[in-house]
N, C-alpha and C positions, 0 to 999 in steps of 0.2 A: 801626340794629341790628335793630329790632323788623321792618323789612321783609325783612331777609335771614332772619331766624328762618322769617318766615313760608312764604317760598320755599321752605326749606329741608323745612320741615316739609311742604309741599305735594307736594315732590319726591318723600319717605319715602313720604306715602300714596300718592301715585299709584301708586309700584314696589310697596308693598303690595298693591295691587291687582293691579295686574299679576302677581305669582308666587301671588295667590289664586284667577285667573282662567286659571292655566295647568293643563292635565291634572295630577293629584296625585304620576305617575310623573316628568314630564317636571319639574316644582318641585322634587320629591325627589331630583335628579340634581342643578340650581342648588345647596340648599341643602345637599347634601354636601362640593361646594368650599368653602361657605363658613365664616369665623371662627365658631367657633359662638356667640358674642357677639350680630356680628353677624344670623346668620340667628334666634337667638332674640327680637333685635329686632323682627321682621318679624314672624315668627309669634305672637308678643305681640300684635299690631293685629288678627289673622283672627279671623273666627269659628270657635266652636271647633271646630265640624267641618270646616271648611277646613284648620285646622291641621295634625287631628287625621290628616286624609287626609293628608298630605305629612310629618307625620313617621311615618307608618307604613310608608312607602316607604324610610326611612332607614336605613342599619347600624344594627346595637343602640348601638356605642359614639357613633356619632355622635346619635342620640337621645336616651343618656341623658347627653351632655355641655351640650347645649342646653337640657334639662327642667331641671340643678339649674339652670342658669344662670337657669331663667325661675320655677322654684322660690322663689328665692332676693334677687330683684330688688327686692323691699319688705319683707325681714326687719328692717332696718333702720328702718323707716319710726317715726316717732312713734307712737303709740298715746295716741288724747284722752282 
């Protein structure tokens, strides 16, 4: 289980990488098709000017459905 995790999570970064290493137009067109879930995933792992450039390329609504999403990710969380 622990080695599929890791695949798993190796797979994530690398495509990270890859749509933070794409022109910020040419991302912003990717991360428009996608769930906005999912693409808030991705942009959760970028640096924040990587991010910053590809959701700027993005519809408003689609921008600001990914932001609460990433807003909103450890509202939850514990507090020690």
């Amino acid at each position: 289980m622990s080695l599929a995790e890791g695949a798993a999570e190796g797979d994530v970064a690398q495509l990270t990488s890859v749509y933070a290493a794409m022109k910020p137009k040419d991302a912003a067109a990717v991360f428009e098709e996608m769930d906005p879930s999912f693409a808030a995933g991705f942009l959760g792992r970028m640096e924040p000017e990587t991010a910053a450039q590809i959701v700027a390329g993005l519809s408003p609504g689609r921008a600001y459905s990914i932001s609460v999403i990433l807003a909103g990710r450890n509202v939850n969380t514990p507090k020690e």
